[in-house]
C-alpha positions in Angstrom: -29.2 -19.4 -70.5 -26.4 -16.5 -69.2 -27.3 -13.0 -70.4 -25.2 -11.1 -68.2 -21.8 -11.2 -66.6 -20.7 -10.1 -63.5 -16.8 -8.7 -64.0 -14.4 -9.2 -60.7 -11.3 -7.7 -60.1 -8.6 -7.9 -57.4 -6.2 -5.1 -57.2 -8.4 -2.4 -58.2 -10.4 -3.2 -55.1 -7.5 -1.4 -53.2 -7.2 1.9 -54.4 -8.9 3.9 -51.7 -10.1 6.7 -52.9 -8.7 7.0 -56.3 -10.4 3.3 -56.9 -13.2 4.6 -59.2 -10.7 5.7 -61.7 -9.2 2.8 -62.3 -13.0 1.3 -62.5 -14.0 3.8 -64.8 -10.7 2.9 -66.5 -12.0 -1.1 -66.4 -15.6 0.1 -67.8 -14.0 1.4 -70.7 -11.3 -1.1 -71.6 -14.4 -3.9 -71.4 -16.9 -1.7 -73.8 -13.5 -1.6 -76.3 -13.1 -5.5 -76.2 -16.7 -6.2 -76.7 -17.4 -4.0 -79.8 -15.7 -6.7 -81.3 -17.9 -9.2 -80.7 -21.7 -9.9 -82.1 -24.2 -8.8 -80.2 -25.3 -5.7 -78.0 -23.9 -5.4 -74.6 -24.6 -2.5 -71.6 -21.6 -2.5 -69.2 -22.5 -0.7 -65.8 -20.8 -0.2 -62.6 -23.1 -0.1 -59.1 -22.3 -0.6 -55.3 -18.3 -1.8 -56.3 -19.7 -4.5 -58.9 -19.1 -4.2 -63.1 -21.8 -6.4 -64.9 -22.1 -6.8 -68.3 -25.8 -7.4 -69.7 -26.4 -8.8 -72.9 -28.9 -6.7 -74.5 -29.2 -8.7 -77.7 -28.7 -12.6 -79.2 -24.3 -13.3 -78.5 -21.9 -15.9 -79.0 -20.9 -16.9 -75.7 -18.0 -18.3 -76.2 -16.5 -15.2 -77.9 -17.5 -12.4 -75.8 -15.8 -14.9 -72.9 -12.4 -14.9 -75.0 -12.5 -10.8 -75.2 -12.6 -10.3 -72.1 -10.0 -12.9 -70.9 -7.6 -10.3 -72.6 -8.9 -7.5 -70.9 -6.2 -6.4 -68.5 -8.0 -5.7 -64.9 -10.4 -8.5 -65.0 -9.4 -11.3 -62.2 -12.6 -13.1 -63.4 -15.7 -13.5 -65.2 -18.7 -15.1 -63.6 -21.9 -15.7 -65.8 -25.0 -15.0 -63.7 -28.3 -15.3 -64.0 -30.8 -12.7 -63.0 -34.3 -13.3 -61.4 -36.7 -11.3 -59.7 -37.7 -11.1 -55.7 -40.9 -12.8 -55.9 -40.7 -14.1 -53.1 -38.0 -16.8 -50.9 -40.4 -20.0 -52.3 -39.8 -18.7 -55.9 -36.1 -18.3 -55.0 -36.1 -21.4 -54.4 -37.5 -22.9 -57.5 -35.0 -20.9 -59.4 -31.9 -21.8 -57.9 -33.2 -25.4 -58.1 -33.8 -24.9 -61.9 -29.9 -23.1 -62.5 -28.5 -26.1 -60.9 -30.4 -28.9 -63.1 -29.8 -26.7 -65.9 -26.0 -25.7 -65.3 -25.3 -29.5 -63.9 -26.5 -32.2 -65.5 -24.8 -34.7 -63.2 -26.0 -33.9 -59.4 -23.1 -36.2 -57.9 -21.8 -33.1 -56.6 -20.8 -31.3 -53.4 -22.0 -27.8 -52.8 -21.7 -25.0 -50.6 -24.0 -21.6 -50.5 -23.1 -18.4 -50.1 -25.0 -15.6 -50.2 -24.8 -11.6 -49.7 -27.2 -9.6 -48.8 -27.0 -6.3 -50.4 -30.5 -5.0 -49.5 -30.8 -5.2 -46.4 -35.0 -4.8 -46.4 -34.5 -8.7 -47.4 -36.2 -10.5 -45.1 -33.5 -13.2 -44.1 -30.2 -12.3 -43.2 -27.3 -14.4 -45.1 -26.8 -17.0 -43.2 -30.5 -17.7 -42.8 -30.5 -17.8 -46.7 -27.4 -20.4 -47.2 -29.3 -22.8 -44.3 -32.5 -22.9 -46.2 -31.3 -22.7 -49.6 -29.0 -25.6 -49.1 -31.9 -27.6 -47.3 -34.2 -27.0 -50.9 -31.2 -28.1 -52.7 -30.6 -31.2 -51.0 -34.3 -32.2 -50.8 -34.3 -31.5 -54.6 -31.6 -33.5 -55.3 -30.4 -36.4 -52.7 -27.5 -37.4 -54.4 -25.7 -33.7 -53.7 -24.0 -32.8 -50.4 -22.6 -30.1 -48.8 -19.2 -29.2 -48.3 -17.9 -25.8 -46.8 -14.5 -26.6 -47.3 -13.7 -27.7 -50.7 -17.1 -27.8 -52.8 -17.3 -28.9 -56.7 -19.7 -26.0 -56.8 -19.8 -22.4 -55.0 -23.5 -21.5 -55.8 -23.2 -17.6 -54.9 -26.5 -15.6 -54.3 -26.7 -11.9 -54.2 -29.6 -10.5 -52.8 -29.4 -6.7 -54.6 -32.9 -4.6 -56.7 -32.8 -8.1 -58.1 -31.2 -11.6 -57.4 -28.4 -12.8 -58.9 -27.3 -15.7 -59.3 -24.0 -17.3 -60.6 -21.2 -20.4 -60.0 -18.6 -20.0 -61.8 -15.6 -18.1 -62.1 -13.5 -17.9 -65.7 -10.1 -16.7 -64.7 -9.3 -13.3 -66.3 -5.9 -12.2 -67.2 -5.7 -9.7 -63.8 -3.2 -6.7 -63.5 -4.6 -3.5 -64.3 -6.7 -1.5 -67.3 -4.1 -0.1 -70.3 -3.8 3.3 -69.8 -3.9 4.1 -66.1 0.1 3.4 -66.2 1.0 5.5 -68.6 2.9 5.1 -71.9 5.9 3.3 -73.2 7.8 2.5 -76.1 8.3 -1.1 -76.8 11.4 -1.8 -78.5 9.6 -4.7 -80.9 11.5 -7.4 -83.0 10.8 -10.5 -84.8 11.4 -12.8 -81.8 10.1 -14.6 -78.9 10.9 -11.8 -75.8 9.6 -8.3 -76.7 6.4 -9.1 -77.5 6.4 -10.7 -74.3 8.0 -7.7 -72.4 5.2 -6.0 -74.3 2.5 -7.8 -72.8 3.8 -8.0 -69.2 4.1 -4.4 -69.0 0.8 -3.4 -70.3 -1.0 -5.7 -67.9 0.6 -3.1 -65.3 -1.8 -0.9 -66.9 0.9 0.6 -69.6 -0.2 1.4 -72.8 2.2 0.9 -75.6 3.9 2.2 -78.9 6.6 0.6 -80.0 9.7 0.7 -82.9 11.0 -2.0 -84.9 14.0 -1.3 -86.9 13.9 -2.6 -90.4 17.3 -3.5 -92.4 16.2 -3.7 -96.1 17.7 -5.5 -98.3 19.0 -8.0 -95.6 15.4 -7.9 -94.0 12.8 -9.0 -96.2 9.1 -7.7 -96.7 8.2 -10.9 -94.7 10.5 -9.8 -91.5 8.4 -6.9 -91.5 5.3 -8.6 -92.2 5.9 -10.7 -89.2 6.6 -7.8 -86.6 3.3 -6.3 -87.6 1.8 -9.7 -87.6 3.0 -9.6 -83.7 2.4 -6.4 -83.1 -1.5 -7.3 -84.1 -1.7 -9.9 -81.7 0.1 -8.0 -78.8 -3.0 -5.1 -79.6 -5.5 -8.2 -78.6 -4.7 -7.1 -74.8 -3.5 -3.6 -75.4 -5.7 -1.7 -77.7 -4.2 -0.4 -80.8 -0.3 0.0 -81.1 1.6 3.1 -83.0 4.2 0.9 -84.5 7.1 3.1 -85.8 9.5 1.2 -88.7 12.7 2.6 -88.8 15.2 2.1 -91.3 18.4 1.4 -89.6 20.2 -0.8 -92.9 22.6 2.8 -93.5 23.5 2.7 -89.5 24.0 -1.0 -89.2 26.7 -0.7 -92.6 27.8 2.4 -91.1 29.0 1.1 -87.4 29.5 -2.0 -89.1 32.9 -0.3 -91.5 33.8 1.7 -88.7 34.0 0.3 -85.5 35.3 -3.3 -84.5 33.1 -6.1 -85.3 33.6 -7.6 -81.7 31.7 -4.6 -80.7 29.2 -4.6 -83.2 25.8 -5.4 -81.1 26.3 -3.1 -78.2 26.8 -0.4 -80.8 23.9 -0.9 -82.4 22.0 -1.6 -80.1 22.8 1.6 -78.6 21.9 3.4 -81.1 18.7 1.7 -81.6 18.3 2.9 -77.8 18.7 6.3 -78.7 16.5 6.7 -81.8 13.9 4.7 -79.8 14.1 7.4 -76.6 13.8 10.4 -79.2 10.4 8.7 -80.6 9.2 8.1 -77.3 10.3 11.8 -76.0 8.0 13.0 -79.1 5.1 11.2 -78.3 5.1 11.8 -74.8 6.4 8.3 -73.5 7.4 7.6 -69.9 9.8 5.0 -70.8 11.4 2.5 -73.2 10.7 -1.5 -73.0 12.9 -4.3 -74.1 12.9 -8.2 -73.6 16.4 -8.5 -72.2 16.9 -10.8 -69.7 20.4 -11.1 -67.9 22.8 -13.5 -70.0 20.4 -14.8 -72.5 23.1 -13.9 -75.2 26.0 -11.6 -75.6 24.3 -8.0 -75.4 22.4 -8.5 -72.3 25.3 -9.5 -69.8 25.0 -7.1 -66.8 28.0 -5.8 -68.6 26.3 -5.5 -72.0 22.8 -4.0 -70.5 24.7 -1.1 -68.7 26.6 0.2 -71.6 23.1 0.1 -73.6 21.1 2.1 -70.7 24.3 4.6 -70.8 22.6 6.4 -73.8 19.1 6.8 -72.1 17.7 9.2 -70.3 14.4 7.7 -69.9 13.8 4.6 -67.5 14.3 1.5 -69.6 11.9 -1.6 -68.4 12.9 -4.9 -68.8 10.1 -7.1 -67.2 11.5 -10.5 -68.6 14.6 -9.4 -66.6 14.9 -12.7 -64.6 13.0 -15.4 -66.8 15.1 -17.6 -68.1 13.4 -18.9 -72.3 11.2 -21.6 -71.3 9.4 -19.2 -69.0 9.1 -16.5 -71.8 8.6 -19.3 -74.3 5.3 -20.2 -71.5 3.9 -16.6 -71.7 4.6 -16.8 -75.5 2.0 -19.4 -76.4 -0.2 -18.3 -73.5 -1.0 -15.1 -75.3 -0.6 -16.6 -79.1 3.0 -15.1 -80.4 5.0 -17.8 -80.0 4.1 -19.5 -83.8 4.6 -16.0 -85.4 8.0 -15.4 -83.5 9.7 -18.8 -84.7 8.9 -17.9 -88.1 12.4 -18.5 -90.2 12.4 -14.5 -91.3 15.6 -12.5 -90.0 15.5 -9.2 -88.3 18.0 -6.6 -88.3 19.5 -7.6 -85.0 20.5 -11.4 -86.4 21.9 -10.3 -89.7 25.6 -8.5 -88.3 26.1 -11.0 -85.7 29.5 -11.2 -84.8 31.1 -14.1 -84.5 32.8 -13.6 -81.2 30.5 -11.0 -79.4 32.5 -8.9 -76.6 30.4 -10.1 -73.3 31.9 -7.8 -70.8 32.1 -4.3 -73.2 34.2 -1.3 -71.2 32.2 1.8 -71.9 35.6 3.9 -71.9 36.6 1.3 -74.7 32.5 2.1 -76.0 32.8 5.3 -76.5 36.1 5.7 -77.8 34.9 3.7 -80.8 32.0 5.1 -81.7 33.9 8.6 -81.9 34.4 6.6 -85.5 31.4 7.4 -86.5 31.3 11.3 -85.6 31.3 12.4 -89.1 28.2 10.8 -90.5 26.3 9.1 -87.4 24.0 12.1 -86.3 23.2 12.7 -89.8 22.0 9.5 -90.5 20.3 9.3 -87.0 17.6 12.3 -88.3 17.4 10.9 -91.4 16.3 7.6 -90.2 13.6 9.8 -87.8 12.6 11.6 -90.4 11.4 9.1 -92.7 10.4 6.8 -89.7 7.1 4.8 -91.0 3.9 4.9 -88.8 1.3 2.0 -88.9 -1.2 1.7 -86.5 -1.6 -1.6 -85.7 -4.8 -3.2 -83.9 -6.8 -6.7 -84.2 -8.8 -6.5 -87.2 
């Protein structure tokens, strides 16, 4: 029955007069979503509206689920086009979407209308009376309710008439791209892909860097962060994912400086690798799925002797979640049953066993002087033979 879509959004709306970028912006990230579907779709932008019209035979159902992860899109209303021929044959139609659309009339409803040309010859209201008086004597078993209706039969009144009642949720923030770009520091668990997803519905588009630790990482740890990077790309477009090998590092700190120490160490040196990728590829930022106290590295403490090393802005938009919120988002956008799988990453394998909480970054530093004969050595050798995949929904 639906060959066309009309695409709403919320934000965008106000823009001012920089608004028709980020529409353009929305035009495009909608034409990239549904060139993965079947079927042959126009996507168009006129008088503040974006509809998508199905030129061809489609699945529904699937061209519904790409663009629920098009960032930008508050919602997606199916409409139904028909031609001015008239108020009478207006009203035949809108009587025919209901019996078709509702198959049990034991409904409340409410009109509303807008009148886009204004050559129409009723005004809106004048079009909600009488349309809701042809509904009712159509069906006697409806009635009207302006407050709280089962169904919001909206009319446009435009070169033709549209009309549509429904309203799919979308995932809202803004189209990838017009935020900029960021490198997503991406490991095998629950958060970061998270963090990677909340801030590329702020219109970010991501690369990101995982760091490998053969032989105490297997194939299948690796495996699984492209598995998640691949899902992440659902919502973000394709991702540069850039595999560093950080095993000669990790053994490195690991004979060197105290073990108590270990994980704000390395984790600021994963920072700094991570900002000279990003620097190279013209990032704006790094992104990580910290969130204050969840373990040992990412106590206030912890988090300010990592961002000591950066230069760029570090994001952290799980900041204040505490798991079960992340774990929420997680299965929302389909990680979560990737992320639990039993495969180790780098960070989990030199664990120490009594993690310092509150790390002094005098006491920081001093330590990693240990490491001044080999450490920026390794560092450009683990840039240098960093590993690019391009990751994206296949």
């Amino acid at each position: 029955m639906f060959k066309a879509f009309l695409i709403k959004y919320a934000e965008i709306g106000v823009k001012g007069k920089n608004r028709y970028l980020f529409e353009d912006a929305l035009v495009n990230q909608i034409k990239y979503a549904l060139k993965k579907c079947d079927g042959t779709f126009q996507v168009r932008k006129t008088q503040g509206r974006i509809y998508v019209d199905a030129l061809s035979e489609f699945d529904f159902d699937e061209t519904v689920e790409h663009l629920k992860r098009v960032f930008g899109i508050s919602g997606i209303c199916p409409v139904v086009y028909v031609e001015d021929e008239g108020f009478e044959k207006l009203c035949e139609d809108v009587i025919s979407y209901i019996d078709k659309v509702y198959p049990d009339k034991n409904k409340t409803f409410k009109v509303q209308s807008r009148r886009a040309r204004k050559n129409y010859p009723k005004d809106s209201m004048t079009i909600n009376m009488d349309l809701g008086e042809a509904i009712l004597n159509a069906y006697p078993e409806m009635h009207v309710d302006v407050h709280e209706p089962d169904i919001m039969l909206n009319i446009e009144v435009r070169e033709k008439i549209y009309i549509y009642s429904e309203t799919i949720p979308g995932p809202g923030g803004m189209p990838v791209g017009t935020g900029g770009k960021a490198m997503l520091l991406l490991s095998g668990g629950i958060d970061s892909p998270v963090a990677g997803y909340m801030i590329a519905k702020r219109g970010v588009k991501l690369d990101a860097v995982y760091f490998n630790a053969p032989p105490y990482t297997s194939e299948r740890a690796k495996q699984k962060v492209i598995d998640l990077a691949k899902i992440v790309s659902r919502y973000t477009g394709p991702i540069y994912l850039h595999i560093i090998n950080f095993t000669d590092i990790q053994l490195y700190i690991y004979e060197k400086c105290p073990h108590e120490e270990l994980t704000i160490i390395m984790r600021r040196y994963m920072m700094r690798i991570a900002e000279r990728i990003a620097q190279e590829t013209e990032c704006l930022g790094l992104v990580t799925g910290e969130s204050i106290g969840q373990v040992a590295s990412q106590t206030m403490h912890s988090l300010v002797a990592t961002n000591e090393v950066c230069e760029l802005p570090v994001y952290r938009p799980l900041i204040g979640f505490d798991k079960l919120d992340i774990v929420d988002v997680s299965e929302k956008i389909g990680t979560y049953e990737t992320s639990i799988l039993p495969y180790e990453d780098c960070c989990t394998i030199f664990v120490a066993k009594h993690p310092v909480t509150k790390p002094s970054l005098k006491v920081i530093r001093r330590h990693e002087e240990n490491l001044a004969e080999k450490i920026d050595e390794m560092v450009e050798e683990a840039i240098r033979t960093d590993e690019l995949i391009i990751v994206s929904e296949s």
